[in-house]
N, C-alpha and C positions, 0 to 999 in steps of 0.2 A: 609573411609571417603567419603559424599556425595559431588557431585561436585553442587558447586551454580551457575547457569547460571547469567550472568552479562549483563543487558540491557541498553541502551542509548537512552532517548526519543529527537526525535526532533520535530519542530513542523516548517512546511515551507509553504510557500503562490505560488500556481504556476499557474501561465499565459496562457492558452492556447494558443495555436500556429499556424497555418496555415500548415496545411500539419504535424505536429508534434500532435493535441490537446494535454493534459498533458506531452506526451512524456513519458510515462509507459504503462506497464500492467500489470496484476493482475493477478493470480492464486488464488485456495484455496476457504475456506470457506464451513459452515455446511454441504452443499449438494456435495464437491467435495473434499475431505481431501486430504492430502499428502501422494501420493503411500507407502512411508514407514514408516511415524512415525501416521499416522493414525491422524495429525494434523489438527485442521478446521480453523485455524488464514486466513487471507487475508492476502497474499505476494506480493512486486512487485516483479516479475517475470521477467522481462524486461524493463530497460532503454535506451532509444534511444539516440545514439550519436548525439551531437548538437539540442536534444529537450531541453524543457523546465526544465524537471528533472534532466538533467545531473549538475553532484556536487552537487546536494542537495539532492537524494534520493540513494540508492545504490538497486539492485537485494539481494533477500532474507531478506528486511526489512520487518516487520510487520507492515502492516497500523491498528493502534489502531483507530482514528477517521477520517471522513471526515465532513468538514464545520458542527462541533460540533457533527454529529451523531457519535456514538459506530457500531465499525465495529465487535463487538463481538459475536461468537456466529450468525453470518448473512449466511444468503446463498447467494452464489456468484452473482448470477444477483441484490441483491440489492444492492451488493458494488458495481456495475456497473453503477446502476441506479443513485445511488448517485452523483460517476464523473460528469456522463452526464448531468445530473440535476444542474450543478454546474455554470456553464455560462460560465463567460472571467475569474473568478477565485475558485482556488480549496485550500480552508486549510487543510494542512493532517500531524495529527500525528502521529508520523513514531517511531518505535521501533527495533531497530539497537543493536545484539549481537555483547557485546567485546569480 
């Protein structure tokens, strides 16, 4: 029997911060895959304790969009560009295996 992987979209609004900005960071993406599953998704890779992310994003979520754009399919510096690009706030929808 084929196993169905089960996803949970959320979708959060986050504040930059002073010494924190988003309070993540990102791995992944077309030009840098995942050492072992050969993956190109954008992951947050790190959440900092007491930033802005913390509770509302978790490590190894996939970012599907930021402030509307499609994170699919991207090479990593544009998913970078995009955070940066974002101002005093970042919309990101977020895709979280059960």
């Amino acid at each position: 029997m084929e196993e169905t992987a089960i996803w949970e979209q959320h979708t959060v609004t986050l504040h930059r911060a002073p010494g924190f900005g988003f309070g993540i960071a990102i791995s992944g993406g077309r030009d840098n895959p995942h050492f072992q599953s050969g993956e190109t998704s954008i992951v947050i890779s790190d959440v900092l304790k007491g930033g802005p992310a913390e509770g509302q994003l978790q490590e190894n979520d996939r970012v599907a969009m930021v402030n509307g754009v499609s994170m699919d399919n991207v090479e990593h510096a544009f998913a970078v560009q995009q955070l940066r690009k974002s101002g005093k706030n970042a919309k990101i929808v977020s895709l979280s295996y059960l």
